[in-house]
N, C-alpha and C positions, 0 to 999 in steps of 0.2 A: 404490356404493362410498362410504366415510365418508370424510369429509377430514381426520380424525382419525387413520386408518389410511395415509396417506400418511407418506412420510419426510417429517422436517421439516427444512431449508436450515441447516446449520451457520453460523453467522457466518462474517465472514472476520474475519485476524487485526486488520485496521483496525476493522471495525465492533465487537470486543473488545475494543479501547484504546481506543475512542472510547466507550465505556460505560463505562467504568472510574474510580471516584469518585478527585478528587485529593485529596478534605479530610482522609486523614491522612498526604498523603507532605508533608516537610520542603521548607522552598526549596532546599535542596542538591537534592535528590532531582528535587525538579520543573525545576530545572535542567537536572540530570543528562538527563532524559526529552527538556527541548528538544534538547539536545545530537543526541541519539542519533536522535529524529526528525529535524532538519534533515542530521542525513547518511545516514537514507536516505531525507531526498528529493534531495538530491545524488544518491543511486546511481540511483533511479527516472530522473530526468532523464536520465544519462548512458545509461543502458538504454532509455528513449525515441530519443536522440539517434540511439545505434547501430541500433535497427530503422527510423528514416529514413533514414537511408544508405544503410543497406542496399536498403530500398524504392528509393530515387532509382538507386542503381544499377543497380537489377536494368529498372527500367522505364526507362533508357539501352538497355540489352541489346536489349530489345525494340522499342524506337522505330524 
C-alpha cells in the first residue's frame, strides 16, 4: 500500500487558526480575534469544569 493512497488527517479548527497569517488583519480585527478566542476559552474551561463533576460524581456512586 502507498501512503499516498491513504486519507490524509483534516486539520482541526485550532490547528487552522493557528496557521492563519495575522499581517493583514487591522488591530481592531486582531483585537476582535483576542476577544472571541478568550471566550472560547472561558467556554472550554467551563466544559472542562462540568465533565469533572460529573466524573467526581459518578466515581462517589461507585465508591
Amino acid at each position: 500500500m502507498d501512503l499516498d493512497d491513504l486519507p490524509r488527517k483534516q486539520p482541526t479548527a485550532a490547528e487552522a487558526l493557528a496557521k492563519e497569517s495575522l499581517d493583514d488583519l487591522s488591530v481592531y480585527e486582531l483585537k476582535e480575534r483576542i476577544e472571541l478566542l478568550e471566550a472560547e476559552i472561558t467556554r472550554t474551561k467551563q466544559a472542562i469544569d462540568g465533565k469533572e463533576s460529573g466524573q467526581s460524581e459518578a466515581e462517589k456512586l461507585f465508591s
